[in-house]
C-alpha positions in Angstrom: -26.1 15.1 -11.9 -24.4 17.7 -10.0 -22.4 14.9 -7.7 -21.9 12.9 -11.2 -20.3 15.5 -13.5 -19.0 17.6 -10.7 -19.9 21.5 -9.5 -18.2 23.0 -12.9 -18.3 19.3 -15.4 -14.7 19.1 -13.9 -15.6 15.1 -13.5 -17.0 15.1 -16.8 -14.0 16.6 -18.0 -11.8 14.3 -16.8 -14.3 11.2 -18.7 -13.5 13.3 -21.6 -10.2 13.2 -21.5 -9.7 9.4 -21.2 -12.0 8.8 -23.9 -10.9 11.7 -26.3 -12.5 9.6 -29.6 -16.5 9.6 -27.3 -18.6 12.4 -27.2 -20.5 12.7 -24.5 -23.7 15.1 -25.0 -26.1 15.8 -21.4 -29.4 17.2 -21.6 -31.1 17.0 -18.3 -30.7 14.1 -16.7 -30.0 12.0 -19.9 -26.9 10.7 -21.1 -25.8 10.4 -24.8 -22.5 8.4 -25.8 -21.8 8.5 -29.2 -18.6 6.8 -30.8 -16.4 4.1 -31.7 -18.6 1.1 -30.0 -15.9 -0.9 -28.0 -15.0 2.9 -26.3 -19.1 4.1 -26.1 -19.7 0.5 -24.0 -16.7 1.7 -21.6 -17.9 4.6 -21.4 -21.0 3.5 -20.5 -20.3 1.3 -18.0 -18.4 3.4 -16.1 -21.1 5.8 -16.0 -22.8 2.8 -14.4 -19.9 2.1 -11.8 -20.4 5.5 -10.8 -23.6 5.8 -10.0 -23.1 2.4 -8.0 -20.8 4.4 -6.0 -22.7 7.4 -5.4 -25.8 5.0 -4.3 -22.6 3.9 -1.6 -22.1 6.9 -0.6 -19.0 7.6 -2.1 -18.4 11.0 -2.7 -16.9 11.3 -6.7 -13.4 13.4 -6.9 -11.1 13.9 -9.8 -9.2 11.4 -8.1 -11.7 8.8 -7.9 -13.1 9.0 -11.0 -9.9 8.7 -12.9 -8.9 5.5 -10.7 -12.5 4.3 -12.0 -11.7 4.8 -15.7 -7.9 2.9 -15.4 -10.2 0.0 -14.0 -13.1 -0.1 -16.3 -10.6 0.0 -19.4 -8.6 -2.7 -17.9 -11.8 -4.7 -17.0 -10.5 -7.2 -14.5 -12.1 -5.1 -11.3 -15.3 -3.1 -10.8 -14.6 0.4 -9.4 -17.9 -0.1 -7.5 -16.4 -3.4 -5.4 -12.7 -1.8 -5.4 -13.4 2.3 -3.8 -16.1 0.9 -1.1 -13.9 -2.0 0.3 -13.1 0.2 3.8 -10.5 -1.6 5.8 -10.8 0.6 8.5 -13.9 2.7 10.0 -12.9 5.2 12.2 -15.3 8.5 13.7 -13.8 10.9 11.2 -12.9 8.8 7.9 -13.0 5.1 6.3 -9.7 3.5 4.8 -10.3 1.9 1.5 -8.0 0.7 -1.5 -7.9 3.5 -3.8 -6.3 1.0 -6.6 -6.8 -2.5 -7.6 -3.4 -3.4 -6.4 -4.2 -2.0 -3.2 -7.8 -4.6 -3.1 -5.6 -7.3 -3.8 -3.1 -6.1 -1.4 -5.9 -6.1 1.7 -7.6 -9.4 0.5 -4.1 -11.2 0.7 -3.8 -9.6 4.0 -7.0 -10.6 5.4 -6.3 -14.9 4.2 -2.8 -15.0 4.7 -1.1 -15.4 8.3 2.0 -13.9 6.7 1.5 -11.0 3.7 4.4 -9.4 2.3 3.7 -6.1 0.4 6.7 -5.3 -1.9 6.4 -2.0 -4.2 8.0 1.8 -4.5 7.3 4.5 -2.0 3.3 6.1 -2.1 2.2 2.9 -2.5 0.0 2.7 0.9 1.9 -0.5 1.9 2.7 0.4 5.8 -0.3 2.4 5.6 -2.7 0.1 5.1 -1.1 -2.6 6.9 -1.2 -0.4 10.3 -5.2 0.0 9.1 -5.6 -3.5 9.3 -3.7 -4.0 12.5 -6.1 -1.4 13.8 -8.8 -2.9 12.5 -8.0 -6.1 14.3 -6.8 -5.0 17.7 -10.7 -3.2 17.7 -12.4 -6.4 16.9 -10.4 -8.6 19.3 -8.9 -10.8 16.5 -5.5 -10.3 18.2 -4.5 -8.5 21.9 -2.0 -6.4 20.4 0.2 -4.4 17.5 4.1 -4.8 17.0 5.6 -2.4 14.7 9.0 -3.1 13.9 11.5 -2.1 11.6 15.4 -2.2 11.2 17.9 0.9 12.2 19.9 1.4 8.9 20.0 5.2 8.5 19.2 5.8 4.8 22.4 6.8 3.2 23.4 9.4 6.2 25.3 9.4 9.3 23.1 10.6 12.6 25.7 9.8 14.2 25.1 10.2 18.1 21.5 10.7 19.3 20.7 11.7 23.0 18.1 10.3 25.1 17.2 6.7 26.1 16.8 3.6 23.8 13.0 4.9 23.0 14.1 8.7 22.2 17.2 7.3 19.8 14.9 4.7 18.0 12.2 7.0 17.6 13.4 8.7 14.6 13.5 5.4 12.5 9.8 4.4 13.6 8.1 8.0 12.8 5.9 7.0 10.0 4.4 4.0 12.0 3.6 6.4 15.0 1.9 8.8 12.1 -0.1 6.1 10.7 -1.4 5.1 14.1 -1.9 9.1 14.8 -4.1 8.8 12.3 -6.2 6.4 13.0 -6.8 6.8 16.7 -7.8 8.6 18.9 -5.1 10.7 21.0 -6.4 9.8 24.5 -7.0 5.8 22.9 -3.6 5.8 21.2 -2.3 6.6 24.9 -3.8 4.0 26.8 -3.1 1.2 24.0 0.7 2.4 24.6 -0.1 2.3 28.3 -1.6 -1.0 28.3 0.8 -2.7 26.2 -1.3 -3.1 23.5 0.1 -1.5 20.5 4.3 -1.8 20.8 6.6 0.0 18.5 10.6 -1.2 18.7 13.5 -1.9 16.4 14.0 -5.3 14.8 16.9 -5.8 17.3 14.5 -6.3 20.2 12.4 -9.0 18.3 15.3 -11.5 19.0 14.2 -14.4 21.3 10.6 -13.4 21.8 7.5 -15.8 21.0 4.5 -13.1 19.4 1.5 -14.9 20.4 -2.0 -13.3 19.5 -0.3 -10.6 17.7 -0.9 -8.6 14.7 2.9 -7.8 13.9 4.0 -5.5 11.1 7.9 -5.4 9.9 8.7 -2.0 7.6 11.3 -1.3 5.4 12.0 -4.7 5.0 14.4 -4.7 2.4 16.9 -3.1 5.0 17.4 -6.6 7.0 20.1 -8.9 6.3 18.5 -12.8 5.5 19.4 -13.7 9.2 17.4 -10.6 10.7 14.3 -12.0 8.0 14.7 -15.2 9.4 15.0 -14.1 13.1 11.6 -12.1 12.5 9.5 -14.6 10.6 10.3 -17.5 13.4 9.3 -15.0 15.9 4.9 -15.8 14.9 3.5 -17.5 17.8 -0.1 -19.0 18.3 -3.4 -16.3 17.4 -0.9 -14.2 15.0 -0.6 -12.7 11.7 2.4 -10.8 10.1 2.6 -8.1 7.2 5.7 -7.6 6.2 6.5 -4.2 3.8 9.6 -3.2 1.7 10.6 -1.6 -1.5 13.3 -3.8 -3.2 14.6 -0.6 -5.1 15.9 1.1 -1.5 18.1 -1.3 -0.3 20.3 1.0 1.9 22.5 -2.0 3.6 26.2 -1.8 3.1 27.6 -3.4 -0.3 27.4 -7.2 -1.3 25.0 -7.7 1.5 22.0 -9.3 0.7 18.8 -7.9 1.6 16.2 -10.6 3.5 13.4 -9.5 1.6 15.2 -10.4 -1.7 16.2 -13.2 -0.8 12.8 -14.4 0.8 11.2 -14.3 -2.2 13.1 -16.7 -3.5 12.6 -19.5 -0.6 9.0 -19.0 0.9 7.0 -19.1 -2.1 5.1 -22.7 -2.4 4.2 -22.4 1.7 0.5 -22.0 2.6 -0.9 -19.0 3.8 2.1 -17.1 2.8 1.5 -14.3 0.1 3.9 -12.0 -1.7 1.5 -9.0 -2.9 3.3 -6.5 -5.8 2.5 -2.9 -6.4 3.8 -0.5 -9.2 3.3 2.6 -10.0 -0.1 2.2 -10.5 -0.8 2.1 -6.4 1.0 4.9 -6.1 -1.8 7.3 -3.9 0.6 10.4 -3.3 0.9 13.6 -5.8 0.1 12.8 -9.4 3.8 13.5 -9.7 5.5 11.0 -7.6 4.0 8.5 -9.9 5.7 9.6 -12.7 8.8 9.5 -10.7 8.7 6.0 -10.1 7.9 5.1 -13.3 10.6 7.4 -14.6 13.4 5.7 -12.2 12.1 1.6 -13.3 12.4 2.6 -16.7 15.9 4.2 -16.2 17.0 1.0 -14.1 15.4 -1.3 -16.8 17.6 0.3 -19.4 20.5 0.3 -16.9 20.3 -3.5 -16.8 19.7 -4.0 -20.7 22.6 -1.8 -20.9 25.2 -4.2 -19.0 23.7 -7.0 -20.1 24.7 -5.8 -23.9 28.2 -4.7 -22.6 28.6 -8.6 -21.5 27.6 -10.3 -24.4 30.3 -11.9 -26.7 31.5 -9.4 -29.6 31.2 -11.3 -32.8 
């Protein structure tokens, strides 16, 4: 009961507080739920769901357990089947969707030879996309990672950065090296490097190559012009699979250039084993807070457009 309600009832305080017309009375190891029926049988089976996961061996958090109740009061996804889904295994830690989005967002990744994750920042899109990369370089389903991603600096000017071609690109391709940081081992992460089995380079360097047995992964996808999305996807050779990751709403090429991944969407959708997967702000796994950000800004861009849209229309 102590792993259920928490050290202090701060778990059961959080049920509480997504179902603030159900009391909940405990008395040893029973369970009362008392109130409007449609809410009690929620209620209840949540309580079921996590127990399932404690029998997993998921350890219950705040976190967690309010992910659990979002699901269960939607109904369309089991907590149980959603939080144990580990996409990744390593000595110290398992990777597992922490939303429904994120489920579907593996699943398509695991059918698909080419998955595009589209969605706002926090949403574990590159993340989780290195995870499975990882995942399949270990069990031999490909011989090696490609990370790519294009140059565009993100509203600034670096201008001139020292070094060779690796120490000037580097800066643009730090939050793939700290995903893979994460999920290997420092001496392993060296000799994959080493052996040519995990490569990390800018978009530019993708032109004229064939990526056979690869697990390649494009980021910040919204940042390439429709020839660079072109150049990329016609790069997939034999034994290879492709996730490519962008947030539509952090298009930082120049004006009245199209961004590939927009445009993509428009022309690939009724080919096989292609998937476009959408997150919100729902996915979003960062600080509480940075989800009410991104709500925040799609409601002010939402109103933006309703806005114009009014100023356009004929004045009777």
């Amino acid at each position: 009961m102590v792993s259920l309600f928490g050290t202090r009832d701060e778990l059961l305080k959080v049920i509480e507080k997504g179902f603030s017309s159900t009391t909940i009375v405990v008395r040893g190891n029973e369970i009362t739920i008392s109130g409007e029926p449609g809410e009690a049988e929620t209620v209840a089976r949540l309580f079921e769901e996590l127990i399932e996961l404690m029998s997993r061996g998921h350890v219950l958090t705040a976190d967690s357990v309010g992910r659990s109740i979002d699901m269960v009061k939607v109904g369309d996804h089991r907590p149980s089947q959603v939080l144990t889904d580990a996409i990744l295994t390593t000595r110290t830690r398992s990777i597992r969707a922490k939303t429904v989005g994120q489920k579907r967002y593996i699943d398509a990744i695991r059918r698909n030879t080419i998955t595009f994750g589209i969605g706002p920042a926090g949403t574990g899109k590159t993340y989780l996309a290195v995870a499975a990369a990882v995942q399949a370089l270990q069990s031999k389903e490909v011989q090696r990672i490609i990370l790519t991603r294009p140059a565009v600096e993100a509203g600034e000017h670096l201008g001139f950065l020292p070094g060779d071609i690796a120490a000037k690109v580097d800066p643009y391709l730090k939050p793939l090296y700290d995903a893979l940081y994460e999920m290997l081992e420092p001496d392993a992460y060296a000799k994959a490097m080493e052996r040519g089995m995990i490569e990390v380079a800018p978009l530019a360097f993708m032109r004229g190559r064939t990526l056979n047995d690869s697990f390649i992964i494009l980021d910040e996808a919204q940042n390439t012009t429709a020839e660079q999305m072109k150049m990329f996807l016609t790069r997939l050779g034999f034994g290879s699979r492709a996730v490519v990751t962008g947030d539509v709403t952090q298009i930082d090429l120049p004006r009245m250039q199209t961004s590939g991944l927009t445009l993509v969407q428009q022309i690939l959708t009724e080919i096989n084993n292609v998937e476009f997967c959408y997150l919100d702000a729902n996915d979003v796994v960062r600080h509480k807070l940075v989800q009410e950000i991104v709500e925040a800004y799609r409601l002010f861009n939402e109103n933006k457009l309703q806005a114009e849209l009014d100023l356009d229309q004929p004045q009777s």
